[in-house]
Biopython code that builds the backbone (N, CA, C, O; Angstrom):
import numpy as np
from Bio.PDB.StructureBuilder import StructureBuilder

atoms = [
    (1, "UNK", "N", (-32.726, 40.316, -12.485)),
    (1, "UNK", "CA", (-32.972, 38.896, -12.323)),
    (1, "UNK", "C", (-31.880, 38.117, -13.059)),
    (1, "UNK", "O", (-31.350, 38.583, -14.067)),
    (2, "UNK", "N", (-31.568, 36.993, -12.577)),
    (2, "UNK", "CA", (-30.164, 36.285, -12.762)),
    (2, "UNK", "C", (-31.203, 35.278, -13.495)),
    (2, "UNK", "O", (-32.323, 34.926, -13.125)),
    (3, "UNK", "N", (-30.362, 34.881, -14.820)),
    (3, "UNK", "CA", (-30.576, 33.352, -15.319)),
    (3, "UNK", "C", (-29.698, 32.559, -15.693)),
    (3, "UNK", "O", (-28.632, 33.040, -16.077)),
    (4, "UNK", "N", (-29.850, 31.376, -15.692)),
    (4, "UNK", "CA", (-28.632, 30.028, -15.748)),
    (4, "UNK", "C", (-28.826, 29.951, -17.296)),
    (4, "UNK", "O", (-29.885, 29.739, -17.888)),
    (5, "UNK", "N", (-27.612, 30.161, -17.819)),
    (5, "UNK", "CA", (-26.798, 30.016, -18.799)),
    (5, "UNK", "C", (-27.114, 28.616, -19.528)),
    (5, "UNK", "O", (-27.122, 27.786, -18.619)),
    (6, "UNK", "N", (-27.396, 27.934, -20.825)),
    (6, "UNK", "CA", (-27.394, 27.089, -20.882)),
    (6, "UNK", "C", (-26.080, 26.855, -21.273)),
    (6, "UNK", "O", (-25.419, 27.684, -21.899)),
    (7, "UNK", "N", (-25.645, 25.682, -20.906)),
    (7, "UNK", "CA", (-24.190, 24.917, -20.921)),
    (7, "UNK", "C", (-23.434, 24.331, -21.374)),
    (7, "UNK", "O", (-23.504, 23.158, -21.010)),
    (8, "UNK", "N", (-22.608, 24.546, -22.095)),
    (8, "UNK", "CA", (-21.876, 23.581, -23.035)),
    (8, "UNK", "C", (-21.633, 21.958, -22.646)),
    (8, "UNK", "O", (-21.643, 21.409, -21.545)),
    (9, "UNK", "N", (-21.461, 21.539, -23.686)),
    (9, "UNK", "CA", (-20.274, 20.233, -23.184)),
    (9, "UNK", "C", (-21.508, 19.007, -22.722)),
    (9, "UNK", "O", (-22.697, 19.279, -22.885)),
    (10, "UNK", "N", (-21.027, 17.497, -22.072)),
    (10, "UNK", "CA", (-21.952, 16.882, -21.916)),
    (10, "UNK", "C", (-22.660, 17.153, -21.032)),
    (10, "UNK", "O", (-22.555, 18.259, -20.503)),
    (11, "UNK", "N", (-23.461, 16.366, -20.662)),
    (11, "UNK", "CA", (-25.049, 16.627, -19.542)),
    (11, "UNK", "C", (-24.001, 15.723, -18.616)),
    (11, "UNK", "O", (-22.896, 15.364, -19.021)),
    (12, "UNK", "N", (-24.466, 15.463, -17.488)),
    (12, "UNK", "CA", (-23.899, 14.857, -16.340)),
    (12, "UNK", "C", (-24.848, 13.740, -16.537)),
    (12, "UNK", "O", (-25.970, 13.758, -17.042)),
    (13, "UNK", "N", (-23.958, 12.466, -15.881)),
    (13, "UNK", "CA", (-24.413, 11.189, -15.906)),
    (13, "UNK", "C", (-25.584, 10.671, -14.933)),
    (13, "UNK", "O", (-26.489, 9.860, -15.127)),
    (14, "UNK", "N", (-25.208, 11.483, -13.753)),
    (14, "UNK", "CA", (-25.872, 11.186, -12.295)),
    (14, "UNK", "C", (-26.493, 12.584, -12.106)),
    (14, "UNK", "O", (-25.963, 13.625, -12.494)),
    (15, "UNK", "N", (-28.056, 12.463, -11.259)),
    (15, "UNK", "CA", (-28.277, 13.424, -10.954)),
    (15, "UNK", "C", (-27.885, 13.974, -9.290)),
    (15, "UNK", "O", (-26.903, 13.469, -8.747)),
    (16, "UNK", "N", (-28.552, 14.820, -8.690)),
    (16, "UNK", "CA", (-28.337, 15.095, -7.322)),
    (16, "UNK", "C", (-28.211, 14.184, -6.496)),
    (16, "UNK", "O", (-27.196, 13.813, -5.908)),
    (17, "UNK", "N", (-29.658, 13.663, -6.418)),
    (17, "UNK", "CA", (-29.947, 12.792, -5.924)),
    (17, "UNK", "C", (-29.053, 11.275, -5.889)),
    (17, "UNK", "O", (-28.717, 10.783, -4.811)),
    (18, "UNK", "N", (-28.685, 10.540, -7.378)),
    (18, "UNK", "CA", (-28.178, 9.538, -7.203)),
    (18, "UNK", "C", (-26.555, 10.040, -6.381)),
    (18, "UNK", "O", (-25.813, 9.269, -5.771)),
    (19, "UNK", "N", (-26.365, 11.316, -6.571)),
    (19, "UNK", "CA", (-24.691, 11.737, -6.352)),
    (19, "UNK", "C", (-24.757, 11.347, -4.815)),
    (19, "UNK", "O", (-23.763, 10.894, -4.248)),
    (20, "UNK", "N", (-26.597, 11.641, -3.822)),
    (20, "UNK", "CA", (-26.542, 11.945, -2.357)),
    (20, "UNK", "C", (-26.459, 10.648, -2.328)),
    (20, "UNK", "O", (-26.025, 10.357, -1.213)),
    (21, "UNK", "N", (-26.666, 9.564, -3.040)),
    (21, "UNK", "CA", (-27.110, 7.822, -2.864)),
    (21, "UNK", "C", (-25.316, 7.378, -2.393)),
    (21, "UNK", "O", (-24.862, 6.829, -1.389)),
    (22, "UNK", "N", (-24.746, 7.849, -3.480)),
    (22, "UNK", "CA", (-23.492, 7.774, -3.899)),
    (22, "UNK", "C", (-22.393, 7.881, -2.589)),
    (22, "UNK", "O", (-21.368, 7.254, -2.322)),
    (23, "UNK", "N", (-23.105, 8.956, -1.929)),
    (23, "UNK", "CA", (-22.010, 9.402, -0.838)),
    (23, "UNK", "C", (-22.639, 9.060, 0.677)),
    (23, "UNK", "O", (-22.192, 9.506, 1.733)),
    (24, "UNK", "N", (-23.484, 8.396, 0.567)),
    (24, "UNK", "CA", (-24.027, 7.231, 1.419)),
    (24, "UNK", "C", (-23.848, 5.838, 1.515)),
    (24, "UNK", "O", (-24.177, 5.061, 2.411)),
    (25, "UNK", "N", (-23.247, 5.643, 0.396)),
    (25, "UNK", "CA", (-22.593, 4.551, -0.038)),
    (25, "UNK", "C", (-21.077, 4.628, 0.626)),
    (25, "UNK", "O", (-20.556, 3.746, 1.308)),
    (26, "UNK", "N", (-20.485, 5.940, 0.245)),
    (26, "UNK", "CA", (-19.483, 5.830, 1.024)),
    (26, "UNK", "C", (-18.707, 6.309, 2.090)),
    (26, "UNK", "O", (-17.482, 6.387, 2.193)),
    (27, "UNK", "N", (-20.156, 6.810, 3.347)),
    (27, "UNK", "CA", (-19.526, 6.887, 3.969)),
    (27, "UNK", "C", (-19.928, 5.421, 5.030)),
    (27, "UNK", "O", (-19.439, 5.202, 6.138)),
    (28, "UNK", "N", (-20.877, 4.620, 4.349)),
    (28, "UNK", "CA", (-21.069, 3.570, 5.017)),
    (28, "UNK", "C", (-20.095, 2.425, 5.385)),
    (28, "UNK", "O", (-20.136, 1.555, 6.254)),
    (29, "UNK", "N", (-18.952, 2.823, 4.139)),
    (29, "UNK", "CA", (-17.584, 2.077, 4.804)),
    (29, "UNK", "C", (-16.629, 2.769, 3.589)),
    (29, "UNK", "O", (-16.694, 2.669, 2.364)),
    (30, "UNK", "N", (-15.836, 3.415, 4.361)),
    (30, "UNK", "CA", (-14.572, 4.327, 3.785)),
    (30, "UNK", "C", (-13.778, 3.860, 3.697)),
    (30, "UNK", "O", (-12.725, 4.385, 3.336)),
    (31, "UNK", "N", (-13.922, 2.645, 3.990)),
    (31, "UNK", "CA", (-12.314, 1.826, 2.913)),
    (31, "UNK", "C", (-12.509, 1.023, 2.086)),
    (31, "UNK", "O", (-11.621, 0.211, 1.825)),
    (32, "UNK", "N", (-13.944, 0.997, 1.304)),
    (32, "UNK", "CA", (-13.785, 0.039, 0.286)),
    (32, "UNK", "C", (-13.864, 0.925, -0.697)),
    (32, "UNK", "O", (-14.512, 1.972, -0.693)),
    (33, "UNK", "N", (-12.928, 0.320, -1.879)),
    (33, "UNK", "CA", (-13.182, 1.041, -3.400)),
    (33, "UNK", "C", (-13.834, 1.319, -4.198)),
    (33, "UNK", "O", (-14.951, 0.820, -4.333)),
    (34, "UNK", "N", (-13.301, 2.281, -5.048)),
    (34, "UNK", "CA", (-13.894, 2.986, -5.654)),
    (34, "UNK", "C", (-14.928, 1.910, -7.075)),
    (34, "UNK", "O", (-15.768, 2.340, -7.865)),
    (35, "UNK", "N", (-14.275, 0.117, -6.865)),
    (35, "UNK", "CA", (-14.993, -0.715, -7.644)),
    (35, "UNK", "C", (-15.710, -1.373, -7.226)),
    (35, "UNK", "O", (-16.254, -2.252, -7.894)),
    (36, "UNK", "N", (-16.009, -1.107, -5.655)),
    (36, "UNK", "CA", (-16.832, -1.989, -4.876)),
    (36, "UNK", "C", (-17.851, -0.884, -4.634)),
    (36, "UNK", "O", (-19.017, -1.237, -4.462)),
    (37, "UNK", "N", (-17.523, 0.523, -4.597)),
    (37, "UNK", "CA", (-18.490, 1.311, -4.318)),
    (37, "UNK", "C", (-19.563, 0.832, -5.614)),
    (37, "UNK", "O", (-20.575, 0.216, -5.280)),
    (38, "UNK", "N", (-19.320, 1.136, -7.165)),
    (38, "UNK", "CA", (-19.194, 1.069, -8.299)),
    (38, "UNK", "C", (-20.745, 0.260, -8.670)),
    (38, "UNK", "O", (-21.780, 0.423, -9.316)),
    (39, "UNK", "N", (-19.960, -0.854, -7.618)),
    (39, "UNK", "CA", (-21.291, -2.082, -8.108)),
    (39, "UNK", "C", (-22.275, -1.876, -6.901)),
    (39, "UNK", "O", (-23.343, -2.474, -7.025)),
    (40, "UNK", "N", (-22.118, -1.173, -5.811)),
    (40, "UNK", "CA", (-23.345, -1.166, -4.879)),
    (40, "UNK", "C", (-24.081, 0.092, -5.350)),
    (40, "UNK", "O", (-25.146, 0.288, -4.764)),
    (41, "UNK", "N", (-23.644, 1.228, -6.542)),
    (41, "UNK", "CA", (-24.138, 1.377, -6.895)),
    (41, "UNK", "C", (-24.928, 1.363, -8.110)),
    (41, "UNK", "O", (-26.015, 1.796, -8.493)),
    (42, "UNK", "N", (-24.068, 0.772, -8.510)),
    (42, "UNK", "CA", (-25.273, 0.012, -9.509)),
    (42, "UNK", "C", (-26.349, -0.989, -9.149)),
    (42, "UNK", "O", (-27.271, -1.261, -9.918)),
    (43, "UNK", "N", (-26.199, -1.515, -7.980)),
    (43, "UNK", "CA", (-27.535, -2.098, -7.391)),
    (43, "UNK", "C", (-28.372, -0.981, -7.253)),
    (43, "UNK", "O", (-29.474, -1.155, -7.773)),
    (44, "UNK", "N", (-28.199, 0.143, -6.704)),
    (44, "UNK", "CA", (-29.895, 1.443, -7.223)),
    (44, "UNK", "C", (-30.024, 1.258, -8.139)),
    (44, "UNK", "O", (-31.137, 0.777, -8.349)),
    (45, "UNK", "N", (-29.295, 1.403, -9.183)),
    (45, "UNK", "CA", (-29.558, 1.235, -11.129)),
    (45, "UNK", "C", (-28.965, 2.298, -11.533)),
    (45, "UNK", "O", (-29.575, 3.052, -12.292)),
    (46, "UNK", "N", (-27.753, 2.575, -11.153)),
    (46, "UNK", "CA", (-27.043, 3.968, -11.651)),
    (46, "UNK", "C", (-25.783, 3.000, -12.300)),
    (46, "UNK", "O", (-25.180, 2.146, -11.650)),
    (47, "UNK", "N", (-25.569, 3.286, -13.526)),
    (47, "UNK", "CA", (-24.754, 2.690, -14.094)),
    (47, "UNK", "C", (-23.560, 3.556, -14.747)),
    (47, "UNK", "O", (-23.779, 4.295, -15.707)),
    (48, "UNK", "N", (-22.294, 3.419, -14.171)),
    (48, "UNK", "CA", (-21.598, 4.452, -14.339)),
    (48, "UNK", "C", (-19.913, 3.979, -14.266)),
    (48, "UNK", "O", (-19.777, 3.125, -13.391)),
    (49, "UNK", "N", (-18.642, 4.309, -14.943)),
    (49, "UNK", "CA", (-17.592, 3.580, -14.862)),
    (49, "UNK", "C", (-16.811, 4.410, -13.619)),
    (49, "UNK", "O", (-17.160, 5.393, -12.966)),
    (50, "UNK", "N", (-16.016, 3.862, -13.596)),
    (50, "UNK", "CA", (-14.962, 4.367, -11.779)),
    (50, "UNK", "C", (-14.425, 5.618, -11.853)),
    (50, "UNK", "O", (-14.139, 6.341, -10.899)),
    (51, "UNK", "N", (-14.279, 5.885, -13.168)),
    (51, "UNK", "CA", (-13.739, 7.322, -12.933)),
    (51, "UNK", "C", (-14.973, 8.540, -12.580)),
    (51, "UNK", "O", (-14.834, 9.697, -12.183)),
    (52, "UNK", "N", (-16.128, 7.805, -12.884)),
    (52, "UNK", "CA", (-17.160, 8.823, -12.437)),
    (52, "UNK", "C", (-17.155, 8.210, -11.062)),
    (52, "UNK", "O", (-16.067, 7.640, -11.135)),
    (53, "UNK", "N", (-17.445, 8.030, -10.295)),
    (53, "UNK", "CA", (-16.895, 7.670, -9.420)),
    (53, "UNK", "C", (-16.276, 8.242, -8.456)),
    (53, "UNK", "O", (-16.766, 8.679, -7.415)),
    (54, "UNK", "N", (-14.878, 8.246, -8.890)),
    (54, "UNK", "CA", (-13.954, 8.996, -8.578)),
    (54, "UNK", "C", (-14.145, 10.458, -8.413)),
    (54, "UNK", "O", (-13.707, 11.144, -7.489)),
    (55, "UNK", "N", (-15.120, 10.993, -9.807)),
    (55, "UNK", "CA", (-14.794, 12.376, -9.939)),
    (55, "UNK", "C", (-15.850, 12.667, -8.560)),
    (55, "UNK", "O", (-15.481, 13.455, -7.690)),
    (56, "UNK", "N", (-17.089, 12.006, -8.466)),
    (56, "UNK", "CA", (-18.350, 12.435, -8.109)),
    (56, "UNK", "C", (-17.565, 12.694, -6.424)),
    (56, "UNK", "O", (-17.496, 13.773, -5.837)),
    (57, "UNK", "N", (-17.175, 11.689, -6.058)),
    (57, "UNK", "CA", (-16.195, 11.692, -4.903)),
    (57, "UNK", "C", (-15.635, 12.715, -4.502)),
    (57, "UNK", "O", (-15.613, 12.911, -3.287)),
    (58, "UNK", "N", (-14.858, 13.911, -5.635)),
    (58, "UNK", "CA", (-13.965, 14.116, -5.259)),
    (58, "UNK", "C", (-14.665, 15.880, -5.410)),
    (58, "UNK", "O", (-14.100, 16.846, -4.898)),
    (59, "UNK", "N", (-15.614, 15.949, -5.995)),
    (59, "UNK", "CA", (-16.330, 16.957, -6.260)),
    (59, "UNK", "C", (-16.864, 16.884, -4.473)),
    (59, "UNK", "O", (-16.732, 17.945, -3.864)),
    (60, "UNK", "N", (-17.290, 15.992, -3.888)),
    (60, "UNK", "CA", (-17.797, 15.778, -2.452)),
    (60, "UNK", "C", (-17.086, 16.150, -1.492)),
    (60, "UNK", "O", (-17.649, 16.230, -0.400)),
    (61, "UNK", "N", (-15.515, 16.523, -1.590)),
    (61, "UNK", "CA", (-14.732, 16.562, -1.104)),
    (61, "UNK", "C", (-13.570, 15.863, -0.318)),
    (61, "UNK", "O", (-12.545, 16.132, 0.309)),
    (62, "UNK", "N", (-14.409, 14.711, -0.763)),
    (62, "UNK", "CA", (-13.731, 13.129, 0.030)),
    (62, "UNK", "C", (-12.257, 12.890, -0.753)),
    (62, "UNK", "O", (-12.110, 12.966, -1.973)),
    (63, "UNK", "N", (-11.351, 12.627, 0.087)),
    (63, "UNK", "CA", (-9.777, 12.732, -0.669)),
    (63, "UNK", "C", (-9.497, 11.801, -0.894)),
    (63, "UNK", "O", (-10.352, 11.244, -0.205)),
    (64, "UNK", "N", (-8.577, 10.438, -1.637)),
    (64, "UNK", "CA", (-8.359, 9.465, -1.652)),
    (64, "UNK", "C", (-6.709, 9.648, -0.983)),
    (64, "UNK", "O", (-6.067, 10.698, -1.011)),
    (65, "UNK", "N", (-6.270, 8.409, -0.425)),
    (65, "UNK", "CA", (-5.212, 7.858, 0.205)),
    (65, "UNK", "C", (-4.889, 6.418, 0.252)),
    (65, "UNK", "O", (-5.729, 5.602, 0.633)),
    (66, "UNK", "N", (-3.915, 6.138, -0.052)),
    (66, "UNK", "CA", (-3.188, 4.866, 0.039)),
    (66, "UNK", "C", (-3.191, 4.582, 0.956)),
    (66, "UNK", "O", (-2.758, 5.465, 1.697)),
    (67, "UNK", "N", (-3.573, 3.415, 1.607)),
    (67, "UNK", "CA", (-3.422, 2.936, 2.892)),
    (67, "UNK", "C", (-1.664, 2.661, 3.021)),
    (67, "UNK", "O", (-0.906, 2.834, 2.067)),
    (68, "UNK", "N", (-1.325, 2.316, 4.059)),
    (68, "UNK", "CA", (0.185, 2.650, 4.266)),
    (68, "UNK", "C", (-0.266, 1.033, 5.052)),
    (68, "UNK", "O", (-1.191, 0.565, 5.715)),
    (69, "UNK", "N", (1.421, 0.479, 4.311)),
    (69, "UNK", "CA", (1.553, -0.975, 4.171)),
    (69, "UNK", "C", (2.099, -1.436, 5.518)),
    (69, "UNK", "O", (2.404, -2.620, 5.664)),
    (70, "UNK", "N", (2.237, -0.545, 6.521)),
    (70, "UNK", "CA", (3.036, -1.254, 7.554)),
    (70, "UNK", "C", (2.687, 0.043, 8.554)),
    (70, "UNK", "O", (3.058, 1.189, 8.301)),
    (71, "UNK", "N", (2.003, -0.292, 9.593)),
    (71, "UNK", "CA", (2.215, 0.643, 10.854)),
    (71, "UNK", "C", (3.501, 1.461, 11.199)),
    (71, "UNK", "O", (4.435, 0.701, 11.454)),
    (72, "UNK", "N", (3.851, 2.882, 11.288)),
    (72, "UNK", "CA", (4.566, 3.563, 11.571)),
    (72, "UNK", "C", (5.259, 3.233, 12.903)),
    (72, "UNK", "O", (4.577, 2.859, 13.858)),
    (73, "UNK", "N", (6.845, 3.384, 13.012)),
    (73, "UNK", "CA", (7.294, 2.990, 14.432)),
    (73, "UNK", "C", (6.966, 3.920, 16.025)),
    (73, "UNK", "O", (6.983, 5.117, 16.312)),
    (74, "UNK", "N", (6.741, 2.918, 16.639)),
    (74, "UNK", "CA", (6.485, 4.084, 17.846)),
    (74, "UNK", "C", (7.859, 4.782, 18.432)),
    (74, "UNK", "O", (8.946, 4.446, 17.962)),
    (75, "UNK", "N", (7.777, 5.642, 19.346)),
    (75, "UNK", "CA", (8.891, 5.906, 20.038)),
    (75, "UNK", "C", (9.534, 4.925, 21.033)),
    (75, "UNK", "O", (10.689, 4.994, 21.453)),
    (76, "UNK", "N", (8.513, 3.904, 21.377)),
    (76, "UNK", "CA", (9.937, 2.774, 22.054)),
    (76, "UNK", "C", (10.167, 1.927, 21.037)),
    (76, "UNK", "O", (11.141, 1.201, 21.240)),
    (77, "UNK", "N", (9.564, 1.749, 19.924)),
    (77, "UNK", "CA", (10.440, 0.539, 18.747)),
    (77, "UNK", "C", (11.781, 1.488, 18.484)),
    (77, "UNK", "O", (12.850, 0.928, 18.724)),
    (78, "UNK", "N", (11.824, 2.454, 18.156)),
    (78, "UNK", "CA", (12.213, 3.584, 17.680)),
    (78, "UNK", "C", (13.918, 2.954, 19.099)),
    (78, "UNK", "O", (14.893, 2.240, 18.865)),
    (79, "UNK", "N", (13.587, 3.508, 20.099)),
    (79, "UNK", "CA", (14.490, 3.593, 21.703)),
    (79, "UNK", "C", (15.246, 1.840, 21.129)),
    (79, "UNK", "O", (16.448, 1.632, 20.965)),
    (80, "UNK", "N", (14.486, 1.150, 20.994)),
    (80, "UNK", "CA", (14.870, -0.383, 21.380)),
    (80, "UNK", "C", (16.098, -0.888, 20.073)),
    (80, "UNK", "O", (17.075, -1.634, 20.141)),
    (81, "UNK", "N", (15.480, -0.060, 18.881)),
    (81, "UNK", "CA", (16.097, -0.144, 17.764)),
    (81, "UNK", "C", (17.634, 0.459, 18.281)),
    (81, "UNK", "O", (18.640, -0.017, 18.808)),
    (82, "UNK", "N", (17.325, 1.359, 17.956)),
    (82, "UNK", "CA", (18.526, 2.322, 18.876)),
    (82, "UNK", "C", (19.648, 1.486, 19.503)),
    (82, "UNK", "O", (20.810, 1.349, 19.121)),
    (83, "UNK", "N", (18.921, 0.885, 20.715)),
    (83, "UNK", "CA", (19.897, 0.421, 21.535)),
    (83, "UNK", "C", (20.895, -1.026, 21.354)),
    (83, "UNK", "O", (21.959, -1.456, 21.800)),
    (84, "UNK", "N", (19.791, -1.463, 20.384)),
    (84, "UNK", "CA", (20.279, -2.687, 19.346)),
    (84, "UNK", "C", (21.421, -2.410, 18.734)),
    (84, "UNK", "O", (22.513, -2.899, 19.024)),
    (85, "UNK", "N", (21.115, -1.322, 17.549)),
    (85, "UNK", "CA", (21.981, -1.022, 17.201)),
    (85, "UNK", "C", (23.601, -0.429, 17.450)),
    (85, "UNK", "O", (24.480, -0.223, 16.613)),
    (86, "UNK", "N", (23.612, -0.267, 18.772)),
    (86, "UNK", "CA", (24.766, 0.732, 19.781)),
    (86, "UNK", "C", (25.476, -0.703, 20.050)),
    (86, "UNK", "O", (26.572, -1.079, 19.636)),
    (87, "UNK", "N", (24.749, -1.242, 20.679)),
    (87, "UNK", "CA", (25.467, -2.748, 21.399)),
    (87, "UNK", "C", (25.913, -3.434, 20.073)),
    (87, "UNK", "O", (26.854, -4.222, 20.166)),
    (88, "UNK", "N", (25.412, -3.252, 18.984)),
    (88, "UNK", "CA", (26.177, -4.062, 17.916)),
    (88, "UNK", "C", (27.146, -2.931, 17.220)),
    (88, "UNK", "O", (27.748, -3.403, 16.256)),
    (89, "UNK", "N", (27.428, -1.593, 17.474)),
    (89, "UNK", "CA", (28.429, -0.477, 16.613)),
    (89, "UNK", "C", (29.613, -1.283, 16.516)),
    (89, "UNK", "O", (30.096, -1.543, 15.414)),
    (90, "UNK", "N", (30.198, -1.765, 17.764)),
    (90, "UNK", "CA", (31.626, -1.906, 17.564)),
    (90, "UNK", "C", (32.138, -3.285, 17.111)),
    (90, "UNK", "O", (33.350, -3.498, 17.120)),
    (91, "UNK", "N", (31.139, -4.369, 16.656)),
    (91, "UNK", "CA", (31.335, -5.553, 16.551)),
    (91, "UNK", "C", (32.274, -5.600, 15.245)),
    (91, "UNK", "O", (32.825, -4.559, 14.886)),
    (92, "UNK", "N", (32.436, -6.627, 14.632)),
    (92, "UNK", "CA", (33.306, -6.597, 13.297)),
    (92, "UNK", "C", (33.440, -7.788, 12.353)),
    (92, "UNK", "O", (33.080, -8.725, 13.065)),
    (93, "UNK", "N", (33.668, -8.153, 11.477)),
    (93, "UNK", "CA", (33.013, -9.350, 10.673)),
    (93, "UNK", "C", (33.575, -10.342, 11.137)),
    (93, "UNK", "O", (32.969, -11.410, 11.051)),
    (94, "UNK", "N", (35.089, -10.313, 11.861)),
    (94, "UNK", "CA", (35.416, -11.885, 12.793)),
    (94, "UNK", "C", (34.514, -11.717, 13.921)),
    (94, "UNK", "O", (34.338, -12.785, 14.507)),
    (95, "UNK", "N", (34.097, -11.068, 14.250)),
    (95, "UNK", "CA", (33.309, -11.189, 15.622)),
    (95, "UNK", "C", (31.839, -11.602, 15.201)),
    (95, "UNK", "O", (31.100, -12.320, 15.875)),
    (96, "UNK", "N", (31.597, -11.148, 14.224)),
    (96, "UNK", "CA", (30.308, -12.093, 13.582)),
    (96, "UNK", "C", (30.486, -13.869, 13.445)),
    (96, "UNK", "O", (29.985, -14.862, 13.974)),
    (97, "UNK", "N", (31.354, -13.614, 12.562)),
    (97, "UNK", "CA", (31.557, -15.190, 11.852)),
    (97, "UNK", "C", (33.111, -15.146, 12.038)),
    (97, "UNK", "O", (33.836, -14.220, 11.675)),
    (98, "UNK", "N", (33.524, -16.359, 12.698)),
    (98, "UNK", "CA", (34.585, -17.031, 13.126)),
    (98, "UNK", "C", (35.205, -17.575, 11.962)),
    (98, "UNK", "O", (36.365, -17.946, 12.143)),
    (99, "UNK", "N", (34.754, -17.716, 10.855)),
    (99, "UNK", "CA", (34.996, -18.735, 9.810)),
    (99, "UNK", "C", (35.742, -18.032, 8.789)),
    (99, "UNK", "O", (36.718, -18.408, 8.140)),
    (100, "UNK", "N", (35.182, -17.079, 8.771)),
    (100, "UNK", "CA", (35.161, -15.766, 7.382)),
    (100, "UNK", "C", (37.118, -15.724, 7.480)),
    (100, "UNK", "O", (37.884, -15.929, 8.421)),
    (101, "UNK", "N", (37.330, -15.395, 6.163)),
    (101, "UNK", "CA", (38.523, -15.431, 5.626)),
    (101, "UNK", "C", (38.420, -14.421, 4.169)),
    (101, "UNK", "O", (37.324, -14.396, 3.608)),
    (102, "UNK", "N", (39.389, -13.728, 3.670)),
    (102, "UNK", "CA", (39.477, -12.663, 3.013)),
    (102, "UNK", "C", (39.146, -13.292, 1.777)),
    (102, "UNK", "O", (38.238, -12.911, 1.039)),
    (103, "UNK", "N", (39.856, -14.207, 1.577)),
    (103, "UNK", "CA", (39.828, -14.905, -0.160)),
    (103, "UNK", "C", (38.418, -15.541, 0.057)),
    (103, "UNK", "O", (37.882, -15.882, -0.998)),
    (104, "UNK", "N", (37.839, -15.729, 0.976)),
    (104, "UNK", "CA", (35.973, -16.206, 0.344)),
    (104, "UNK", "C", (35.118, -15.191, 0.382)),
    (104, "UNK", "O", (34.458, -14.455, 1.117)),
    (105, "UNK", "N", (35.453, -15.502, -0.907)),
    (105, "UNK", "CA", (34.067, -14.535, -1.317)),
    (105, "UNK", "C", (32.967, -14.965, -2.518)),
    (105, "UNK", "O", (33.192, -14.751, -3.709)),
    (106, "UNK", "N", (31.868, -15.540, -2.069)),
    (106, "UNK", "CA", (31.110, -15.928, -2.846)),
    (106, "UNK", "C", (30.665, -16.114, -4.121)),
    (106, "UNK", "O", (30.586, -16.954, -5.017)),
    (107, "UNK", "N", (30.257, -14.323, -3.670)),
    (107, "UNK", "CA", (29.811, -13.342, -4.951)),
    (107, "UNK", "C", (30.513, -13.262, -5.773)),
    (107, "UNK", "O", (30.022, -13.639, -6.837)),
    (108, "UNK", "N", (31.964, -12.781, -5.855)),
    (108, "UNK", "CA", (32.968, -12.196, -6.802)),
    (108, "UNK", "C", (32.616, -12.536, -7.749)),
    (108, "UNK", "O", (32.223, -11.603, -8.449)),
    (109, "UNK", "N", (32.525, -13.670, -8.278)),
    (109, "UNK", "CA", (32.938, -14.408, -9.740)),
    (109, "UNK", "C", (31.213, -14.610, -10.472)),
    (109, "UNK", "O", (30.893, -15.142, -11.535)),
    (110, "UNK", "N", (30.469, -14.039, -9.555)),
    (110, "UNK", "CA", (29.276, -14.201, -10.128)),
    (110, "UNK", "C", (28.456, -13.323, -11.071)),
    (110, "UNK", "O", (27.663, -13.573, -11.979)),
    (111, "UNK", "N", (29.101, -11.820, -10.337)),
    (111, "UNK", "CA", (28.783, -10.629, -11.235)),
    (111, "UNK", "C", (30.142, -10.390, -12.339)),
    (111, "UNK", "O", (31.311, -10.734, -12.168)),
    (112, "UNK", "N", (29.405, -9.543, -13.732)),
    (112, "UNK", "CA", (29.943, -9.410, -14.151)),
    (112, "UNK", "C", (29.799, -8.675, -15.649)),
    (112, "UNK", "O", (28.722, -8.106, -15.471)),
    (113, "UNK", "N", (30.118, -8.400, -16.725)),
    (113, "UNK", "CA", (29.399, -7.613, -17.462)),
    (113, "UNK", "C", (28.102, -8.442, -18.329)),
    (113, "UNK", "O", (28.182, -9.631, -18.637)),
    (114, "UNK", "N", (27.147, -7.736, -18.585)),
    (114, "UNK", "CA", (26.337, -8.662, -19.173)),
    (114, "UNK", "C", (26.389, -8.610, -21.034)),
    (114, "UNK", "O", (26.500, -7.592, -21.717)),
    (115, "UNK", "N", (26.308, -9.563, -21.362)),
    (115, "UNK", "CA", (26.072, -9.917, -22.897)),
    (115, "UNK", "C", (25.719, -8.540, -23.539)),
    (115, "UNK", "O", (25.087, -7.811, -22.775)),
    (116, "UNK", "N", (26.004, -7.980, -24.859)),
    (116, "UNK", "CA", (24.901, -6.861, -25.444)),
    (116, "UNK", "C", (23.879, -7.943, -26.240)),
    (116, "UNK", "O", (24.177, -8.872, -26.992)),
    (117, "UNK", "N", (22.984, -7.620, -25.933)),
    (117, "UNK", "CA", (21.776, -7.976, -26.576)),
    (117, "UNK", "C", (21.791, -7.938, -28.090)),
    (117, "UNK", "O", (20.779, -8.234, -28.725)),
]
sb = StructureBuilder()
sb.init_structure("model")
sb.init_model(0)
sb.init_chain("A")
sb.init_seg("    ")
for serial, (resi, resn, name, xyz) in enumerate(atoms, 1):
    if name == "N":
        sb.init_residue(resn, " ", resi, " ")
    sb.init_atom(name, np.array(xyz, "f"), 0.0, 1.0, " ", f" {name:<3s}", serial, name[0])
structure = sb.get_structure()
């Protein structure tokens, strides 16, 4: 006959149950955070900081990810870019700007070494 060991270290904050509350919470909307989860659960009355949270999460198997700041290009942005770019290869800075002349140059005199502190 097998028996459970008693256990070092602290007791756990949450039991089973609040952990199943927990992950009902998020799969009810998977993109809000881990501080919005936080306080809906603390509306059951489980009072607990984000890194538990986090851990309880991650013990669940649920992965965290950065949402990505800008939609990935498709294959015709991708084609169109492309072709933009080809029709402009051979252009050249008089063919840009008519005006441009060697001795203007804006910048030059603006950079330069900085002070030592």
């Amino acid at each position: 006959m097998v028996v459970k060991a008693k256990r070092t270290g602290r007791p756990r904050k949450t039991s089973k149950r609040q952990d199943k509350q927990l992950k009902a919470i998020c799969l009810e909307n998977r993109k809000s955070t881990t501080k919005q989860m936080k306080h809906k659960w603390e509306e059951v009355g489980v009072n607990v900081c984000d890194r538990t949270v986090r851990n309880r999460l991650k013990e669940m198997g649920f992965q965290y990810r950065k949402a990505k700041r800008k939609p990935a290009l498709t294959p015709k942005h991708k084609r169109t870019r492309l072709q933009w770019a080809k029709e402009r290869q051979s252009w050249t800075l008089v063919a840009i700007s008519p005006n441009y002349s060697p001795q203007w140059r804006p910048f030059s005199r603006k950079w330069g070494k900085c002070a030592p502190r």
